[in-house]
C-alpha positions as CSV (number, residue, x, y, z in Angstrom):
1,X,-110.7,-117.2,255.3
2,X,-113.1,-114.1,255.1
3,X,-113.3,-114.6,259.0
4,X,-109.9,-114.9,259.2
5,X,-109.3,-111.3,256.9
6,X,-112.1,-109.5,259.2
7,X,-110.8,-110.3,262.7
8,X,-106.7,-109.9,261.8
9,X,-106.9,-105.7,261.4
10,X,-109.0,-105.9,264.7
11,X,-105.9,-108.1,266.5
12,X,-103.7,-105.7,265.1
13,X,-105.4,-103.0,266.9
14,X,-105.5,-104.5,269.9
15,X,-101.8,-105.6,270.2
16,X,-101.0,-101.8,269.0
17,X,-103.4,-100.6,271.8
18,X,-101.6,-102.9,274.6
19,X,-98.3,-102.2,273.0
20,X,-98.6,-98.7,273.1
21,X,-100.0,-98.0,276.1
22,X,-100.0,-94.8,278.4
23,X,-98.0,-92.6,275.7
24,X,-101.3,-92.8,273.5
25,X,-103.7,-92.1,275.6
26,X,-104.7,-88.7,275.1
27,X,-105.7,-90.3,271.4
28,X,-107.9,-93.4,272.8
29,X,-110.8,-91.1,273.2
30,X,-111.2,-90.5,269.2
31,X,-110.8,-94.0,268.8
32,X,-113.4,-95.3,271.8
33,X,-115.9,-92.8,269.7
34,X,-115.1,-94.6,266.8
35,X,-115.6,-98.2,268.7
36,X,-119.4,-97.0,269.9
37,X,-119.9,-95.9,266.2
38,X,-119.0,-99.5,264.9
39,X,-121.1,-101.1,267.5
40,X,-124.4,-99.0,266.8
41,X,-123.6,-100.3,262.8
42,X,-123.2,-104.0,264.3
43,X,-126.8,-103.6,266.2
44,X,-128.4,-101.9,262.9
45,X,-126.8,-104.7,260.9
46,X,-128.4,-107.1,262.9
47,X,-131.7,-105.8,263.4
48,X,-132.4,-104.9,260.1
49,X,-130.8,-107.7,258.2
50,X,-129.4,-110.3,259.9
51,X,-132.2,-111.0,262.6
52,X,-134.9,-110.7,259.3
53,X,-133.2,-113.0,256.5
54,X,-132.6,-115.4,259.4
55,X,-136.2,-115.3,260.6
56,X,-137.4,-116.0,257.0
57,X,-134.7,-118.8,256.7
58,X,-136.0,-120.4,259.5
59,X,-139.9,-119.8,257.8
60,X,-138.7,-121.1,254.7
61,X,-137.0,-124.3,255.8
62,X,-140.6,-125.1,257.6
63,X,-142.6,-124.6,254.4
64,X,-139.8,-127.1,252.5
65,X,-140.2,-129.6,255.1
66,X,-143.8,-129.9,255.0
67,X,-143.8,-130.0,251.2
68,X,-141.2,-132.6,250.9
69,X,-142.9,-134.9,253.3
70,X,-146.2,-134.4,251.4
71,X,-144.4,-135.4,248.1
72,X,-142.4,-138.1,249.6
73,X,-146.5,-139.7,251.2
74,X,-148.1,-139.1,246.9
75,X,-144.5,-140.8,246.2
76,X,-145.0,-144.0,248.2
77,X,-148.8,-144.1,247.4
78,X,-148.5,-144.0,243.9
79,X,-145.8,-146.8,243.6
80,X,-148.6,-149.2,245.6
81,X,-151.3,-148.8,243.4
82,X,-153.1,-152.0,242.1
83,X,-154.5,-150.3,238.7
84,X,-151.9,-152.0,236.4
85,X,-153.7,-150.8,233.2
86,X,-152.7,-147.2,233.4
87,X,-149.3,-148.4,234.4
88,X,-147.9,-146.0,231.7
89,X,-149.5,-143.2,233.2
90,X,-148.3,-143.7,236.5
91,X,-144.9,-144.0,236.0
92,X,-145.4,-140.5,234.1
93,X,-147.0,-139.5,236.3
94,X,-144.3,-140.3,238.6
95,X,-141.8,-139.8,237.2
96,X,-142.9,-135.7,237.4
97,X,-143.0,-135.8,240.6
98,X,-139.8,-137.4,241.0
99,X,-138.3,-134.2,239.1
100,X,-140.5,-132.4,241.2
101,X,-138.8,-133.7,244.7
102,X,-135.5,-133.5,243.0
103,X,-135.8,-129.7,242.6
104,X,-137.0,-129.1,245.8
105,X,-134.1,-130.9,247.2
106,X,-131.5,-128.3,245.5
107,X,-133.8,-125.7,246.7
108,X,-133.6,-127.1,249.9
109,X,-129.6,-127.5,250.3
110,X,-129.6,-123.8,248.5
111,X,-131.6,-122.2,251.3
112,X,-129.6,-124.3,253.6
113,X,-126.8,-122.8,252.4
114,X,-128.4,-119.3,252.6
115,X,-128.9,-120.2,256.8
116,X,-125.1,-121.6,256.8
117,X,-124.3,-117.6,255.1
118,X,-126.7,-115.6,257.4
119,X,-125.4,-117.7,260.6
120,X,-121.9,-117.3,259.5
121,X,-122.0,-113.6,259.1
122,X,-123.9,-113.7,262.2
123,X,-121.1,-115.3,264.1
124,X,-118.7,-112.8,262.8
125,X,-121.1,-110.0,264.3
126,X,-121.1,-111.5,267.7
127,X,-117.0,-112.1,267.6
128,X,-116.4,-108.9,265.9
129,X,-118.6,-107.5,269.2
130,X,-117.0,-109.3,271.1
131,X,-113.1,-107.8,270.0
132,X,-114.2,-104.4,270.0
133,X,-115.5,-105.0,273.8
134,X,-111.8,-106.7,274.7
135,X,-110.2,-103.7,272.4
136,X,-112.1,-101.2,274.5
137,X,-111.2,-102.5,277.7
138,X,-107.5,-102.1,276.7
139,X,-108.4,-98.5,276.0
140,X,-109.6,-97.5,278.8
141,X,-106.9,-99.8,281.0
142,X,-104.5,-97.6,279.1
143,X,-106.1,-94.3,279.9
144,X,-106.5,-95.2,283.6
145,X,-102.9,-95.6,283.4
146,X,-102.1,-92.6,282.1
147,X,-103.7,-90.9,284.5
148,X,-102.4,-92.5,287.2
149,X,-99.1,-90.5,286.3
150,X,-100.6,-87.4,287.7
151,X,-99.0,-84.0,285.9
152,X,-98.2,-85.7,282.8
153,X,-98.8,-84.0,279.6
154,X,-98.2,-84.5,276.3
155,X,-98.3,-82.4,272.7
156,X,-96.7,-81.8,269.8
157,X,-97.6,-81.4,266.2
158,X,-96.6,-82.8,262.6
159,X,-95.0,-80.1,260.1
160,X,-95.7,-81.0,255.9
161,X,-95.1,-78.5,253.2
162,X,-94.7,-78.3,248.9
163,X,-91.9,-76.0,247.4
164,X,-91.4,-74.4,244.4
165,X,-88.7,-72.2,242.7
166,X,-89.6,-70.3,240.4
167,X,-86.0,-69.9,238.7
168,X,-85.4,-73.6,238.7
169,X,-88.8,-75.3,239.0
170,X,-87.5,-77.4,241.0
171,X,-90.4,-78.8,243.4
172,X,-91.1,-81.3,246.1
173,X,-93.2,-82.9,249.0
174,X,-91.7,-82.7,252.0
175,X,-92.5,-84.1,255.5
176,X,-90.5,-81.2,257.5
177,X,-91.0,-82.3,261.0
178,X,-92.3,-84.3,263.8
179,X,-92.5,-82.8,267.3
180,X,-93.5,-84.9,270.4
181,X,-93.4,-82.6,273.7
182,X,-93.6,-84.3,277.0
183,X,-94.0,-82.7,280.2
184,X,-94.3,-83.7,283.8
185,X,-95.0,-81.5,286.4
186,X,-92.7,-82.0,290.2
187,X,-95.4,-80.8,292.5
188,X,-95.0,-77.7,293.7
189,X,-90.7,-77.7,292.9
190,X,-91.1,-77.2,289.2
191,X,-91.1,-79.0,285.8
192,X,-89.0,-81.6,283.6
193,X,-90.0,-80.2,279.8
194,X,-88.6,-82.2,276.6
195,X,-89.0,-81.5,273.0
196,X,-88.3,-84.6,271.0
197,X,-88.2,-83.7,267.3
198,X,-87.9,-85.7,263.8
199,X,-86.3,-83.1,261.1
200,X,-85.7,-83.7,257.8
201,X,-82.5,-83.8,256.5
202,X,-82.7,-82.7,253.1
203,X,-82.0,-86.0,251.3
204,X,-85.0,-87.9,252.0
205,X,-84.3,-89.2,255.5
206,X,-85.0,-87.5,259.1
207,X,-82.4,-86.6,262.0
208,X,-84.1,-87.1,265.9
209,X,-82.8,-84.4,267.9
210,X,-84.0,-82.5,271.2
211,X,-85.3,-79.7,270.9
212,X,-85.5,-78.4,274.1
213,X,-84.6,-79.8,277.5
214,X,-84.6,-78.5,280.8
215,X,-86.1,-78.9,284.0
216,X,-87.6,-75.4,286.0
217,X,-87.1,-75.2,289.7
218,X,-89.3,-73.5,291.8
219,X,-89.2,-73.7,295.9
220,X,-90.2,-71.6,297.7
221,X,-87.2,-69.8,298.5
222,X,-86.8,-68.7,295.1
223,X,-90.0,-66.8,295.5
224,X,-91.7,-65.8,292.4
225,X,-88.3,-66.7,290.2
226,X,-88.0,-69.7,288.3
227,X,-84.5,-71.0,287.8
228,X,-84.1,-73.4,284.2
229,X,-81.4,-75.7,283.7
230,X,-80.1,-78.0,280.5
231,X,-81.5,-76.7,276.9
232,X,-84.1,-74.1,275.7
233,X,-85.2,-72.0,273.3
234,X,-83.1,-68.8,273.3
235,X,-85.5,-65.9,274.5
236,X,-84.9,-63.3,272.2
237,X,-86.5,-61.6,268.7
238,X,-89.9,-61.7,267.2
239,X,-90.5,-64.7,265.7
240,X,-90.6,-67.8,267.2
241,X,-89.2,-71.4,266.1
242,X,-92.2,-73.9,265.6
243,X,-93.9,-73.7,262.1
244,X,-97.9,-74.0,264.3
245,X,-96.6,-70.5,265.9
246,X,-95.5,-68.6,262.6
247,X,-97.2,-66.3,260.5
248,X,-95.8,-67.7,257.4
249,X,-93.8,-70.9,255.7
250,X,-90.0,-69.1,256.0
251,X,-88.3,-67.2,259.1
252,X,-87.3,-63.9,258.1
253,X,-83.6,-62.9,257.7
254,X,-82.9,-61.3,260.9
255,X,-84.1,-64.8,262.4
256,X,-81.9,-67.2,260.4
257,X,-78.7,-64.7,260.5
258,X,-78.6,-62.5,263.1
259,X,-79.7,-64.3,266.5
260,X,-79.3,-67.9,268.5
261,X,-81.9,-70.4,268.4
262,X,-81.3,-72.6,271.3
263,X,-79.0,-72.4,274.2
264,X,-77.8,-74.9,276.8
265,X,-77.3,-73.4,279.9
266,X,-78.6,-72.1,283.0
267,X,-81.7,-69.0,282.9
268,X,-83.2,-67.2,286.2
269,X,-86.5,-65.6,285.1
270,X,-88.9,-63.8,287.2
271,X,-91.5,-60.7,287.1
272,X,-90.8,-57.3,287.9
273,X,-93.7,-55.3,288.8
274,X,-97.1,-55.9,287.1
275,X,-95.6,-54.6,283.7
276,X,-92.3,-56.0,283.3
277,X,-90.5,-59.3,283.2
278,X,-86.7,-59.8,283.2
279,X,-84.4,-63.0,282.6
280,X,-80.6,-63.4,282.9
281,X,-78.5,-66.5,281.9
282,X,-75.2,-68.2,281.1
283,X,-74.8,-70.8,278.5
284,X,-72.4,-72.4,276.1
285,X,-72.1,-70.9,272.3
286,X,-75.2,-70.1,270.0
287,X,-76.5,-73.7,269.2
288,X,-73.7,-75.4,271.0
289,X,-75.2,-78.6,273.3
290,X,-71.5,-78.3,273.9
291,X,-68.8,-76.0,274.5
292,X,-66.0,-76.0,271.9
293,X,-64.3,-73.4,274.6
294,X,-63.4,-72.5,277.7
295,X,-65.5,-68.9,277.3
296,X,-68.9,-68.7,277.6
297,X,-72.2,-67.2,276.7
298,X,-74.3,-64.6,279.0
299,X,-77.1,-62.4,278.5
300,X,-80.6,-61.1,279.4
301,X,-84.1,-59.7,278.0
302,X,-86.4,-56.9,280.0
303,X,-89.8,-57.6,278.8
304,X,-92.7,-54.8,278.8
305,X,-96.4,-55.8,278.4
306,X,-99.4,-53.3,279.0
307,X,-103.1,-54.1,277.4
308,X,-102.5,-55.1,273.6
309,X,-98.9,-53.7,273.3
310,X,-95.5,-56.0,274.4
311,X,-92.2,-55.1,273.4
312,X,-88.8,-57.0,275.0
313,X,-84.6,-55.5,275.0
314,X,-82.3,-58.3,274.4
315,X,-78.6,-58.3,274.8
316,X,-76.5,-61.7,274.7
317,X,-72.4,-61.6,274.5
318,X,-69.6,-64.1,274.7
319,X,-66.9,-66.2,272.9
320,X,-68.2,-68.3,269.9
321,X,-64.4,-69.7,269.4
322,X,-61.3,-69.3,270.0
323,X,-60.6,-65.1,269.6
324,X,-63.6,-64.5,268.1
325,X,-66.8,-62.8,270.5
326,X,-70.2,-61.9,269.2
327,X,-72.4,-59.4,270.8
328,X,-75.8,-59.0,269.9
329,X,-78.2,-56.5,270.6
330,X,-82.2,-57.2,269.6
331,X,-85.5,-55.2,270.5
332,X,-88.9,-56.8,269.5
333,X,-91.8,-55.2,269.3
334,X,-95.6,-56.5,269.5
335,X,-98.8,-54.9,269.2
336,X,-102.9,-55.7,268.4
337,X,-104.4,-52.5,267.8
338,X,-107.8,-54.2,266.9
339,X,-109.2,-57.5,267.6
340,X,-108.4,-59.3,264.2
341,X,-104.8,-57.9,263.4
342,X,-101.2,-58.3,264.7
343,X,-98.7,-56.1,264.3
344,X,-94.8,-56.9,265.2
345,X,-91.5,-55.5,264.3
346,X,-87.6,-56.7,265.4
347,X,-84.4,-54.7,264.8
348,X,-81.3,-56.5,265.7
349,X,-78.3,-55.2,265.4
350,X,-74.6,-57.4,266.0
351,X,-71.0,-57.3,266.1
352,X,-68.3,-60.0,265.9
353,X,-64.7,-59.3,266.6
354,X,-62.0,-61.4,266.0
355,X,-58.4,-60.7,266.8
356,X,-57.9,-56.9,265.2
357,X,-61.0,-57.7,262.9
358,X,-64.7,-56.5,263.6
359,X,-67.4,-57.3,261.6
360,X,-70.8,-55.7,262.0
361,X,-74.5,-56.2,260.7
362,X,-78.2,-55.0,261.1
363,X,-81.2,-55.8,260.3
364,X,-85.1,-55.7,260.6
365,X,-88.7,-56.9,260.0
366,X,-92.1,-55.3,260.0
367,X,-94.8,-57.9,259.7
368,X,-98.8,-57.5,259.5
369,X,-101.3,-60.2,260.3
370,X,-105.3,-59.7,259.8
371,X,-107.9,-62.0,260.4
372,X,-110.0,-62.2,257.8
373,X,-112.8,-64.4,259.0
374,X,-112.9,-67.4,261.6
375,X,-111.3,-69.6,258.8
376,X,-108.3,-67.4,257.1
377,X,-106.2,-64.2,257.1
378,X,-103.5,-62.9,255.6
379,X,-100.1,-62.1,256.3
380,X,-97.4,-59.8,255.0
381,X,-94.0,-59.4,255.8
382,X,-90.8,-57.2,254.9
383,X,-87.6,-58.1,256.1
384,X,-83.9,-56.3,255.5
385,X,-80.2,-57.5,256.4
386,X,-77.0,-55.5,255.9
387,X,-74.1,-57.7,256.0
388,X,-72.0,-55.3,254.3
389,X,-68.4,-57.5,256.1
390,X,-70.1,-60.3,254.5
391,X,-69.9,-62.1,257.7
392,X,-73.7,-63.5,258.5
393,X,-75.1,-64.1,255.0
394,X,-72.8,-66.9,253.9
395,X,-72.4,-65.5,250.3
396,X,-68.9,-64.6,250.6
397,X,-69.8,-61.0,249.4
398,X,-71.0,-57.5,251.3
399,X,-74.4,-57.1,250.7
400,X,-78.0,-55.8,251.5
401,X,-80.7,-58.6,251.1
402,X,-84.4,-57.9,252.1
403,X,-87.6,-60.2,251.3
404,X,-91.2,-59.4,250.3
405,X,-93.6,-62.5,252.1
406,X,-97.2,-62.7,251.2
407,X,-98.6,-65.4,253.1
408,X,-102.8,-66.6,253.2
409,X,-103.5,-68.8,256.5
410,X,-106.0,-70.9,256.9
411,X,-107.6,-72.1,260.2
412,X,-109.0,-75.9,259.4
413,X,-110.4,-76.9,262.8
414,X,-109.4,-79.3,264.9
415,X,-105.8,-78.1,265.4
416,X,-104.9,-78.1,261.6
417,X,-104.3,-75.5,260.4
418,X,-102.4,-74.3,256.8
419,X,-101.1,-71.5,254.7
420,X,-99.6,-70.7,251.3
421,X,-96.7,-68.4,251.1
422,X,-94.9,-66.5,247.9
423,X,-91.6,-65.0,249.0
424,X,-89.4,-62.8,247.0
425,X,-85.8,-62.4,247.8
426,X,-83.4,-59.1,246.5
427,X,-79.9,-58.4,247.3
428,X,-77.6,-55.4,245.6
429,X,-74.9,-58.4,244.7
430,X,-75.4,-61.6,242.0
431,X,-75.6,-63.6,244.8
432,X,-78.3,-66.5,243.7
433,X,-79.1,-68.2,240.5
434,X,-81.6,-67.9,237.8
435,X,-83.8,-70.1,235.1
436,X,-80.9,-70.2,232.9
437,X,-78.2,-71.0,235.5
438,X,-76.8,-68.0,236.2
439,X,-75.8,-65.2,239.1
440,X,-79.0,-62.7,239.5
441,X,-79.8,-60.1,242.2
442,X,-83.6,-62.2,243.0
443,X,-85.0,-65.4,243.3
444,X,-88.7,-66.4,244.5
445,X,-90.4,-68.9,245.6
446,X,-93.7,-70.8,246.4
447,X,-94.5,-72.9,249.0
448,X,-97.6,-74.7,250.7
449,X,-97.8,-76.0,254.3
450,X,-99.6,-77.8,256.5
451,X,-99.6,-78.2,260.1
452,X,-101.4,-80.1,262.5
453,X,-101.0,-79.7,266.9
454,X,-102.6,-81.8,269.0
């Protein structure tokens, strides 16, 4: 049975290893390191322990066998002696060594027992070798075939984080999000680029979507300009989507309100001059994988970048539904002055007119990021939005909200990486809730994350 309990979790590894195959690979080499580790235990194991208790076993079971044939000789010639008039005696006398042999017998089966042990465990060794050789073959057989899918790469990263309001207290554990990016390069035509992502839902359970994508194209024709077609990350603002590329825990209000996360659609990009960049393209609505209209989406960003300093224009317009057209216009702003700090700003300002109504809004972030050894920094961030048509915020009302973000990081090693982040909210209208369930101007919160890329 202990046999039995030893080698199933190493049969499970081996049918996950064979059942997995090439998608894993880029994991198999942690996991070989850990095979050579259990093998150099298995080879101490036997050389200190195994190899020496057998040895004296074996040394043991001689000495027993010499004493039990010189008991069982005195045995026989003590039962043929002719001197009947110490008969008493010798059946004493006897009898002892009767006990005697007896004893030596348990002690016998005992240490033959002990062998049975030492060979058993012994047997498991040179099985339990013999998996991990097998187990590692199917390693390797996986990686080879990995690689013989030349231009394949794959990343991602897992997304976990803690919550707290200080208002209502309430607080959870969250898993936030699974990523799983695969990428596989077309020779010298381009890319195919997909984003595979696990997001959870709010209630407990997770909704698979994709993320992003696209495939580039490339020939030569095109020149330096890459053409990108199916669904990407919108390029425009600041800050970025993916929690292992943000600053802090939260997006600020300029990214959740005033601008378009992904877009399906069609994007030209290419360089213009050794200091600027430029991309135009055409897609359906803001977050639309499709169309609810005949109208679409177009728009563009000029990108600057000189030493430490980058700073992009963006302008997207078109027809979110029927009679109702947003235009956007954003400018980011990016900057490290000194080797340990980041600096970056965003103002973003947006109109939506539908029928004879127009609705407008603005907003901004300044954000600060230093370096404060090889292991943590700190971040601080202010945002502001004016939605004074009440038309972005969702609150029903006109108002001006801006957040305070304090947020530690903390560089872990190893592509983990995790921060802690206490955000304050204002606005000039009762627009959340406090402690005692009712409308305030503020609310705060706390939150603790964890991220790991690989």
């Amino acid at each position: 049975m202990k046999k039995q309990m030893i080698l199933i979790p190493i049969l499970a590894a081996l049918i996950l290893a064979w059942g997995n195959g090439p998608v894993q690979a880029q994991g198999f080499s942690s996991i070989l390191k850990k095979l050579d580790l259990l093998e150099q235990r298995l080879d101490q194991l036997e050389s200190t322990q195994i190899d020496p208790l057998k040895e004296r076993l074996e040394q043991l079971e001689v000495v027993q066998g010499e004493n039990f044939a010189q008991l069982q000789s005195q045995l026989v010639q003590g039962s043929e002696t002719p001197d009947l008039s110490g008969v008493d005696d010798s059946i004493n006398h006897m009898r002892t060594r009767l006990d005697h042999l007896t004893t030596t017998l348990e002690e016998h089966q005992t240490r033959t027992s002990q062998s049975t042990d030492v060979r058993t465990v012994q047997g498991l060794a040179t099985d339990l070798r013999a998996l991990t050789g097998e187990l590692r073959t199917a390693l390797e057989s996986a990686t080879l075939a990995q690689n013989e899918i030349p231009g394949l790469t794959l990343s991602g990263f897992v997304d976990a984080s803690y919550g707290y309001d200080v208002a209502s207290e309430d607080n959870s554990f969250g898993l936030d999000q699974i990523e799983v990016n695969v990428e596989k390069s077309i020779g010298e035509l381009g890319l195919v680029h997909a984003d595979l992502e696990w997001v959870s839902d709010g209630e407990g359970g997770f909704a698979l979507d994709a993320e992003q994508g696209y495939v580039t194209f490339q020939p030569a024709f095109l020149g330096p300009r890459t053409l990108t077609f199916g669904k990407f990350n919108a390029p425009i603002g600041f800050e970025l989507l993916d929690a292992p590329d943000m600053y802090q825990f939260s997006h600020a209000l300029v990214f959740d309100y005033g601008l378009p996360t992904n877009l399906s659609g069609a994007m030209l990009s290419a360089p213009l001059g050794p200091h600027f960049d430029g991309t135009l393209y055409v897609s359906n609505g803001w977050d639309e994988n499709v169309d609810g209209n005949s109208g679409k989406t177009a728009g563009g960003r000029l990108g600057f970048s000189q030493g430490e300093v980058g700073a992009g224009l963006s302008i997207i317009h078109g027809t979110e539904s029927a009679g109702n057209r947003l235009t956007v216009v954003d400018v980011d702003l990016t900057a490290t002055p000194a080797e340990k700090w980041t600096l970056g700003g965003e103002f973003n300002y947006g109109r939506s007119k539908a029928d004879s109504t127009t609705s407008k809004w603005q907003g901004f972030l300044l954000m600060g990021h230093v370096d404060l050894s090889a292991w943590g920094g700190i971040t601080l961030r202010y945002d502001f939005f004016d939605d004074g048509d009440a038309s972005r915020l969702g609150s029903g009302l006109g108002e001006k909200r801006q957040a305070f973000t304090v947020s530690p990081t903390f560089a872990l090693g190893d592509g983990m990486g995790a921060l802690v982040e206490f955000r304050t909210d204002l606005s000039d209208q009762k627009v959340f809730i406090d402690s005692k369930g009712q409308p305030a101007k503020s609310t705060s919160g706390l939150a603790f994350e964890m991220t790991y890329t690989f």
